[in-house]
Structure formats: C-alpha cells, structure tokens
C-alpha positions as CSV (number, residue, x, y, z in Angstrom):
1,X,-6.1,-12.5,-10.4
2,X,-3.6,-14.7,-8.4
3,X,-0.6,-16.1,-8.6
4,X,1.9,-17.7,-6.0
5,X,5.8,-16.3,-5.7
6,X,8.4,-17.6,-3.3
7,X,10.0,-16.4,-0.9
8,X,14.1,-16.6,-1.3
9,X,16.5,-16.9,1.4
10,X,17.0,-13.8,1.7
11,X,13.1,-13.1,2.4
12,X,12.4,-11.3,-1.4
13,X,9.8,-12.1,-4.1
14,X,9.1,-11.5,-7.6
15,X,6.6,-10.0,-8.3
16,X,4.7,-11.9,-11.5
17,X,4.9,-9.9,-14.8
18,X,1.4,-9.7,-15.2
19,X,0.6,-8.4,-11.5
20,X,3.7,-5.9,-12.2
21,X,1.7,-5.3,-15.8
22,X,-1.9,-4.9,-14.4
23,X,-0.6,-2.3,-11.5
24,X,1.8,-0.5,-13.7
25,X,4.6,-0.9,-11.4
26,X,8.2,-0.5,-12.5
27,X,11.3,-0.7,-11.0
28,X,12.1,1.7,-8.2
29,X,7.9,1.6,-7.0
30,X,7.3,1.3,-3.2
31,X,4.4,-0.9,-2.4
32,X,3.4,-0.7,1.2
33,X,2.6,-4.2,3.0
34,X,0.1,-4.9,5.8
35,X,-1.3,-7.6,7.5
36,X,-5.1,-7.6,7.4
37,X,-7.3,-10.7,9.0
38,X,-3.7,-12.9,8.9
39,X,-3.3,-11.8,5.0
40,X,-0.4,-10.3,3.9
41,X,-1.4,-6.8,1.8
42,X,0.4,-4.7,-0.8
43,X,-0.9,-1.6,-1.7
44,X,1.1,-0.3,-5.1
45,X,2.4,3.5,-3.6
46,X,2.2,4.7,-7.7
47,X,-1.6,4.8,-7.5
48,X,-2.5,8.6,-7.3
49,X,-5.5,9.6,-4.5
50,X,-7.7,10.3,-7.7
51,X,-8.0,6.5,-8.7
52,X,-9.6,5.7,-5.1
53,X,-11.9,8.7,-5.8
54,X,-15.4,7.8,-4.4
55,X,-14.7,4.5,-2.2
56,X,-14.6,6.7,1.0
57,X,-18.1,8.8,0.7
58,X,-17.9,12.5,1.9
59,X,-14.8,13.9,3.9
60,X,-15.7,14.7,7.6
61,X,-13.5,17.9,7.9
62,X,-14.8,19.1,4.3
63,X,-13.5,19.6,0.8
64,X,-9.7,19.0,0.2
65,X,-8.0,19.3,-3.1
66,X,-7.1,15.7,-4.3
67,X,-3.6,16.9,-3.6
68,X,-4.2,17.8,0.0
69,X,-5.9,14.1,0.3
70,X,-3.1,12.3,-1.6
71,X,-0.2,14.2,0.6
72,X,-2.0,13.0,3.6
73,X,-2.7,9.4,2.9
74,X,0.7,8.7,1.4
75,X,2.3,10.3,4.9
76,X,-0.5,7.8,6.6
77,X,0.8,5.1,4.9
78,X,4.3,6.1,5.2
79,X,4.0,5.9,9.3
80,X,1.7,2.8,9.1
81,X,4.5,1.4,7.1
82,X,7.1,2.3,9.6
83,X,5.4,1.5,12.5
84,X,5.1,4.7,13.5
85,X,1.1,4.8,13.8
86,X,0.7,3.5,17.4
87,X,-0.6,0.0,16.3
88,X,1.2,-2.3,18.6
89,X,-1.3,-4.9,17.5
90,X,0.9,-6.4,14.5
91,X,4.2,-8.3,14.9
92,X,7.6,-6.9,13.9
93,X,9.0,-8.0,10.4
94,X,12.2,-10.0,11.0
C-alpha cells in the first residue's frame, strides 16, 4: 500500500481514506512519527500490544501481562515521541 499526501502550509496532511480505513484510525487517534534510515514513520497509537504479539521472541525480564507490556511500550513511545528518550541523534521538528 502507498499513496502520496501533501504537505500544506501549515505542515499537515491527510491521511488517505483507505490508509485511515486499513488502520482503523478515526478522528482523535495519535500516531507517533519517527525517522528511520531518512524515512519518515507513523506508527497508529490505537494498535493494542496484542496485535504485535510474537514479533519480539521471549521477554528478557520474564512473563508480563499484555497489559503490563502495552502500558510500557505506549509510555516508550510517548518519550520517544517527545524527545524525552536521550536520542540526540534526530533533528528537531520545526
């Protein structure tokens, strides 16, 4: 799936309506950005810990509940997001 948006003057996009369709995203949804290898990332924040089940192999600390895992990775994100994880590396949004 791809599609291209533009950006306004303002620096907002619009999401297409089949990307909104395909993540379920509705108004009001936080999607967390990132820049990975110079390309721009959104990760939908509606996606529940339990649809990445499996991707990540076994904890190193042990068993969590999914709740315990999904509490932690949306306050990762969260800090990432706010540039509040130590990674100096990336350039400031204007």
């Amino acid at each position: 799936m791809g599609d291209f948006v533009t950006l306004t003057s303002k620096g907002q996009i619009t999401l297409p309506k089949d990307v909104r369709e395909r993540l379920a995203l509705k108004p009001g949804d936080t999607i967390a950005w990132t820049i990975v290898d110079d390309h721009l990332v959104g990760t939908a924040r509606n996606l529940e810990f339990a649809d990445l089940a499996g991707i990540l192999g076994d904890p190193p600390g042990g068993p969590a509940s999914l709740e315990e895992i999904d509490a932690a990775v949306g306050e990762a994100v969260g800090r990432h997001v706010a540039g509040e994880d130590g990674d100096d590396s990336r350039e400031d949004a204007a």
